[in-house]
C-alpha positions, 0 to 999 in steps of 0.5 A, a space after each residue: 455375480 449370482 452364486 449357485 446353490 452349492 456356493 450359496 450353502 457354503 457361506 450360509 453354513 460358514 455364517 451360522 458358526 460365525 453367528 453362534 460362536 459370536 453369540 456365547 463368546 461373552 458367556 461360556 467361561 469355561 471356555 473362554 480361551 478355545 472360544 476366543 481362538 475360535 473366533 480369531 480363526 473365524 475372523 481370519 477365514 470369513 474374508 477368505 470364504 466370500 472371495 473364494 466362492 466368488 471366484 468359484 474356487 469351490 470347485 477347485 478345491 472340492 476334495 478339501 471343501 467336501 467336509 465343510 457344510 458337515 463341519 460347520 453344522 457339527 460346530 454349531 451343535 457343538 457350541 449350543 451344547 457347551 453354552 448349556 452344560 454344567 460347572 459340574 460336568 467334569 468329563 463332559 467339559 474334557 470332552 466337548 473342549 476337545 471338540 472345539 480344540 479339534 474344529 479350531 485346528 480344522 478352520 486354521 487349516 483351511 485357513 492356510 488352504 484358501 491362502 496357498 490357493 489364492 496365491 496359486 491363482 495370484 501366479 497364473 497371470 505372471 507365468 505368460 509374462 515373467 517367468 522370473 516372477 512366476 518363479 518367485 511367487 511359487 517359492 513365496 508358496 512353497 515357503 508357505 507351505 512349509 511354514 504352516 507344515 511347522 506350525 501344525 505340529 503344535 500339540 493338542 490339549 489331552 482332554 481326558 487324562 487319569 492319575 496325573 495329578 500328584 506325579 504332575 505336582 512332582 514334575 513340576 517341582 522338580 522342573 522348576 527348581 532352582 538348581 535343575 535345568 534339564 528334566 528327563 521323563 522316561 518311562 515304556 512306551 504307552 506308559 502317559 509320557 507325551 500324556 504327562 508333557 502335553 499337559 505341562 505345556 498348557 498348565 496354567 501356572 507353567 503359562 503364567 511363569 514362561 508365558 509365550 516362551 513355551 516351545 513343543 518339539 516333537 523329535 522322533 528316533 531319527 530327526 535332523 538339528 534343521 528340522 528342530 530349528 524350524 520347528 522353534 523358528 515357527 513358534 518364536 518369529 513370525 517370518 519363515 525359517 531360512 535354509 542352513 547350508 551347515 550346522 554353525 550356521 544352525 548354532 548361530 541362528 539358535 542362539 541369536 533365536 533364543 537370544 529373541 525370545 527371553 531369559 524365560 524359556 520352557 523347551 519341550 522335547 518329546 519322544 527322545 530316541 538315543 541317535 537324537 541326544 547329540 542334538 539335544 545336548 548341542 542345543 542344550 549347551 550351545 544355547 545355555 550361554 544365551 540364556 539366562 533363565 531356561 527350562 528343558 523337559 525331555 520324555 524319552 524311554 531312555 534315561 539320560 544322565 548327561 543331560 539331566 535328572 530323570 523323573 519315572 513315570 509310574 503304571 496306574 493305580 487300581 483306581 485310576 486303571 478303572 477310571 480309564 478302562 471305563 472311560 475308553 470302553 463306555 464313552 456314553 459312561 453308561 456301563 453295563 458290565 459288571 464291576 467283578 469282571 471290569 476288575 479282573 480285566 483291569 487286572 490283567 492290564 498292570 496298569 498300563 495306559 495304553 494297554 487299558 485303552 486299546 483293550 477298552 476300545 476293542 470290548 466297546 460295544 462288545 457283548 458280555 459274553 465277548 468280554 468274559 471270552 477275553 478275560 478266559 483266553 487271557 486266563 489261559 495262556 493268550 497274550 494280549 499282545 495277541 488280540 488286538 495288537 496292532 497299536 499296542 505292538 507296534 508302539 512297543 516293537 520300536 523299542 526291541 527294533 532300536 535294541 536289536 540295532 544298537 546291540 544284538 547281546 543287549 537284546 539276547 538278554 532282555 528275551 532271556 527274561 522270559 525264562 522265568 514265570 510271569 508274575 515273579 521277581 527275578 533274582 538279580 544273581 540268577 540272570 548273572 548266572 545266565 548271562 554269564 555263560 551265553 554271553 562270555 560276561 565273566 565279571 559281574 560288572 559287565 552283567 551289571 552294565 548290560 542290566 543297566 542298560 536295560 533298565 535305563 531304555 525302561 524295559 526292566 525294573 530294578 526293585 533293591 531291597 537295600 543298598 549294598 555296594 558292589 553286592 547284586 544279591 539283594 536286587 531284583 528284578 521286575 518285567 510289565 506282562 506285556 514287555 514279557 509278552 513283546 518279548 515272547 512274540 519277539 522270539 518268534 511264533 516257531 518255539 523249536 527254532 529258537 535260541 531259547 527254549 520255554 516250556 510251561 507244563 500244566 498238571 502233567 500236560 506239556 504244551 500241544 505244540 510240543 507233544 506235536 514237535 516230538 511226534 514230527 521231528 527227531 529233536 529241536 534245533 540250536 536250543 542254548 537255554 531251556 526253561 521249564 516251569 510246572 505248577 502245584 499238580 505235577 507229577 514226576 512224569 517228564 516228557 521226552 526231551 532231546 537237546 543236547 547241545 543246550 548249556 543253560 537249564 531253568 527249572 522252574 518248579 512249586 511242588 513240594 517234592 520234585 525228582 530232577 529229571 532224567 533227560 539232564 544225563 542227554 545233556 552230560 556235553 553241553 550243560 554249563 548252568 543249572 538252575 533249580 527254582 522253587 516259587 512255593 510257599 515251602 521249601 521243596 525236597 529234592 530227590 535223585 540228586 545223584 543224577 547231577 553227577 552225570 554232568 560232566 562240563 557243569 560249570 554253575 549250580 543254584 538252588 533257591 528254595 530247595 531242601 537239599 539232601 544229605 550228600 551222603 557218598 558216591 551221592 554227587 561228584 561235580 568234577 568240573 563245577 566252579 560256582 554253587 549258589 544256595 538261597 533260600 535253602 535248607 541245606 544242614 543236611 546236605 553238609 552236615 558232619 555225616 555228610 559227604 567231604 564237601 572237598 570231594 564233591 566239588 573239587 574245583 569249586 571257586 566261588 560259593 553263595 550261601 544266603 538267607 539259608 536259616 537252618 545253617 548253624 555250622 560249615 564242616 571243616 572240609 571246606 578248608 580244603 576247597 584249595 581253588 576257592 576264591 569266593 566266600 559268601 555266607 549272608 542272612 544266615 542269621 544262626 549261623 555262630 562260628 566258622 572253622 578255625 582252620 579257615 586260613 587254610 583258603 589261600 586263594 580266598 580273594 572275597 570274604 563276605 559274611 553280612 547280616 550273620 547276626 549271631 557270628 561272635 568271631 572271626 577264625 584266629 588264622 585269618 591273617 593267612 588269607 594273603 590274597 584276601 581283598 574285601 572282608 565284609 562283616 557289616 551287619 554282624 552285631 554280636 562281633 566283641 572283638 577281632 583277631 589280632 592276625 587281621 593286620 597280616 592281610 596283606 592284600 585287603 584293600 576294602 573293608 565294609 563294617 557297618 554296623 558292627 555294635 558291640 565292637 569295643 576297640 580295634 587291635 593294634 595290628 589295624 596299622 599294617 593294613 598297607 593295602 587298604 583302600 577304603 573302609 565302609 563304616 558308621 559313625 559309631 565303627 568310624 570313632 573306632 579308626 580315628 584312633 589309629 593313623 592310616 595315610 591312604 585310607 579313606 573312612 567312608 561314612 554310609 548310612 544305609 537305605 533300605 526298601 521298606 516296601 520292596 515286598 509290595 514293588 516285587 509283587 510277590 
């Protein structure tokens, strides 16, 4: 039969690829492997095209064909170039490789295409004769069909990837060591997870020990235990996936599967969402008993203890950022923006994978004016996620939908994050002090799991100056601009309606849209936290603010002499917290204290960087506060001698903070008479040489912690009064010779941390009425000390401290 003009075009552009790939097979070694592939795919479709032109099936299959002269003359091109290209073109080697990766999967497409279709035409004549076997030869299709939906979803070699190289040597390592055998990758979205997995699945030395044993699942947030299987099933056997009427017939067939494969076995789970760690960990450990040498690496946003050990992915360097930048903005690499402004873009980004490609997508062939206009909105205020958003948002969005889905508290928290300025560490006590109250979390432990939480689903950063059990005061944490900015859009574009209130005050200019609320409305609606951060230039000149059922009050200020403002006597119902704090370089002075007094339901009081004035009387009385927290501070003014009876300003006081406050060289005495108190904390506070001798006096006192307070020589001789003391730490205090022999009268004291406790000679003998204590956290040197006496139930627990050396750097302060 004579072929027509369209027909005849088909086969000659089929066989000019043929032609080509056939002719460099032998000489491109740089791609030898995705050639060899090219060539077996050719193999398989040349048959095919002949026979479906002859049957004039072109026709038929017009709409996938279309493209197919294009594909072929693009192929050829494509061969030619990679033929004369250079060993030493790295990038252009990524890129073309990709190419010829992508026309591969075209062909095998096409492949299954003209296989399907030569089976449909297969059916036609039984359909008027045997219905029977029309049915059984569309099933046969469908199977087909099927099986090659499964094989498609093998991943792509990335052919450009940017700061992999020593995680990849540490992933590695890790994954294959002898005692792992589950690896988690987790870090936020858009952070190179799949990126960094992807990579692993075709590393060469992964290839060499687990040869074709490597299997890439791609699971997604709500997958089915069927649709996994199928998906091992396409890779591991050649036949198509059976039908499971229940989940132990889904068991057995795995485990005789992966009983087919090997001992050697590399699994690869990506994009892992919590409603799919149950079928993860079914086919962790119903399989394990089947295989004896086996590998599972799994890349979620979330952290998974009880499948395995995690690996973090961490946010590009300056370096690679601008590798990545450019190469997403100058695909030709002809730059032709300045590196200054290239920085500064790069600078905003915080080394976010996806947020530098989208960004350096959206300015590609943009003019330099377009790129400066960015980079000004972005200096002004304007989120990223607010120019071009709709890949970065939507990838991160999922994240803050699950979170909202699984629990509305959880979610509540982490957009309580935005309360505080962008750029800053945020101290771990203070988002405590928050939760707290909005909440009802009323012991630091369930704050403390709420935050784990968080930072496990990686939304959040813990940054820990050192390890100090059961004591948050030196954590931090740390929040990517652009989660803060997810967060930000989360609360809605409505500020006013919102459960959180933010205001950013520049100079003695508040935001536009709020001189516009307070001109149209009388007063915002169901604010429960209010957050007002001002800079260097402001003055003392408050807008108006009415919100009088608001219980929490951020203050976020960086000028050296700052006037509480007057509104907070509006808020004398309703606030409970109050939190005061400076991020200037110098402590700031504080006037009209006396305002405090008018807070009548205040419950919790903190102040980080402030100097606080003498607290003279009728200066402040806090009837109903609970908790005042100093860090950071100069206060030996305020509670000095001449100062007011500190009993009298804070009757009802239970817990007391003082840290990192080096002015401190003494506590008044009224403090013995803070009969409510229960909490005694005084850390860093390296001046400070004695405490009262009537301390003994604190009768409810339950914690005692006076860590790293170098210059303390003793405890008070009435300690052992304190018969509801549980926990004493002294660690850290180093010019401690000896201490009181009325210790063994703490009768309640159930932990005691002396770490660190140098000069300490001996222990008194009183140590051995310690009948409640549970456990003691010492050195090696202090452990010598409690070999001496005989203690039944108490355990010695040796710990050797870690510190961060580099936590400055990680805070980013």
């Amino acid at each position: 039969m004579e072929l027509s003009g369209v027909q005849r075009k088909l086969v000659s552009e089929f066989t000019l690829l043929y032609e080509a790939v056939t002719g460099v097979e032998d000489n491109i070694k740089m791609f030898r492997t995705v050639i060899e592939d090219l060539k077996l795919t050719l193999d398989s479709l040349q048959p095919l095209v002949k026979e479906n032109v002859q049957h004039d099936i072109a026709h038929q299959l017009e709409e996938k064909l279309k493209i197919f002269p294009k594909k072929m003359q693009d192929g050829v091109e494509l061969v030619r170039k990679c033929s004369n290209l250079s060993v030493w073109s790295t990038y252009k080697k990524y890129y073309y490789c990709r190419k010829l990766i992508s026309l591969e999967k075209y062909l095998r497409d096409l492949v299954d295409i003209l296989r399907i279709q030569a089976m449909i035409d297969a059916a036609k004549p039984w359909t008027s004769v045997n219905n029977t076997e029309a049915t059984m030869v569309k099933e046969m299709t469908n199977r087909m069909v099927k099986e090659m939906t499964y094989r498609n979803r093998e991943p792509e070699l990335p052919y450009f990837t940017v700061g992999l190289d020593e995680p990849l040597k540490e992933v590695k390592k890790k994954l294959l060591s002898e005692d792992k055998s589950v690896l988690v990758l987790t870090g936020a979205g858009g952070c190179g997870k799949t990126t960094m997995a992807t990579t692993i699945y075709f590393d060469a030395k992964i290839k060499e020990i687990f040869k074709d044993n490597i299997f890439f699942i791609t699971v997604g947030k709500r997958p089915s235990m069927s649709s996994m299987l199928q998906q091992l099933n396409q890779r591991a056997s050649s036949t198509a996936p059976p039908f499971f009427p229940d989940e132990v017939s889904e068991v057995t067939f795995l485990q005789t599967l992966l009983k087919e494969v090997g001992q050697n076995l590399l699994l690869i789970f990506d994009d892992v969402w919590p409603e799919s760690q149950s079928l993860i960990e079914k086919i962790f450990l119903k399989g394990k008993e089947k295989m004896l040498n086996y590998k599972i690496l799994v890349t979620s946003r979330y952290q998974f203890p009880l499948l395995g050990s995690s690996y973090h992915i961490n946010l590009l360097n300056g370096e690679d950022s601008m590798t990545l930048l450019c190469h997403s903005a100058f695909p030709d690499m002809s730059i032709n923006v300045p590196v200054d402004l290239l920085r500064e873009i790069v600078k905003h980004c915080r080394g976010h994978p996806l947020t530098i490609l989208v960004v350096g997508r959206s300015l590609c062939g943009k003019p330099i004016e377009i790129w400066r206009n960015t980079l000004f909105k972005w200096s002004k205020g304007y989120s990223i996620l607010d120019y071009e958003n709709d890949l970065l948002f939507s990838v991160l969005q999922s994240s803050l939908e699950e979170l909202g889905k699984e629990n509305s508290i959880l979610l509540e928290s982490f957009l309580d994050l935005t309360s505080f300025p962008d750029d800053q560490a945020i101290h771990v006590p203070v988002i405590f002090d928050i939760w707290a109250q909005l909440y009802n979390l009323c012991e630091d432990s369930m704050c403390n799991e709420n935050l784990y939480k968080l930072t496990t689903r990686s939304l959040v950063d813990v940054v820990v100056r050192r390890n100090v059990e059961e004591d948050y005061s030196e954590h931090f944490v740390t929040q990517h601009d652009i989660l803060r900015s997810l967060a930000i859009h989360h609360t809605g574009h409505d500020p006013v309606l919102s459960k959180r209130l933010s205001i950013d005050i520049r100079g003695d200019t508040p935001p536009k849209w709020w001189t516009e609320v307070t001109e149209k409305m009388e007063k915002p609606k169901k604010v429960s936290l209010l957050s007002i951060s001002t800079d260097e230039a402001f003055s003392t000149e408050w807008p108006i603010m009415q919100l009088p059922v608001a219980e929490v009050l951020v203050l976020n200020l960086r000028t050296k002499k700052y006037d509480l403002p007057k509104f907070i006597r509006d808020m004398h119902k309703s606030l409970k917290v109050l939190i005061v704090q400076n991020y200037g370089s110098v402590t700031a002075e504080i006037s009209h204290f006396h305002r405090l007094s008018s807070l009548s339901n205040l419950k919790t009081l903190r102040m980080h960087g402030i100097s606080v004035p003498p607290l003279t009387k009728n200066t402040i009385y806090l009837k109903s506060l609970q908790k005042i927290s100093f860090f950071m501070c100069n206060i030996s003014q305020a509670f000095g001698k001449d100062a007011i009876r500190i009993s009298r300003a804070l009757p009802l006081v239970v817990e007391i903070n003082i840290d990192y406050c080096r002015d401190l060289l003494e506590l008044q005495d009224d403090i013995c008479n803070l009969v409510h108190l229960k909490k005694l904390s005084i850390t860093n506070c390296h001046r400070l040489s004695a405490l009262p001798e009537k301390l003994g006096k604190l009768t409810n006192l339950e914690v005692l912690s006076l860590r790293s307070c170098c210059d303390l020589v003793k405890l008070p001789s009435t300690i052992g009064n304190l018969k509801k003391l549980n926990f004493l730490d002294i660690s850290h205090c180093f010019s401690i010779k000896e201490l009181p022999e009325g210790i063994g009268a703490l009768s309640s004291l159930r932990k005691l941390n002396m770490r660190e406790c140098s000069r300490l000679q001996e222990l008194p003998e009183s140590v051995s009425d310690l009948e409640e204590l549970e456990v003691v956290i010492c050195d090696k040197y202090t452990k010598n000390l409690w070999e001496l006496f005989t203690l039944r139930s108490t355990e010695i627990r040796v710990v050797k401290e870690q510190f961060d050396l580099q936590w400055l750097q990680r805070l980013q302060l």
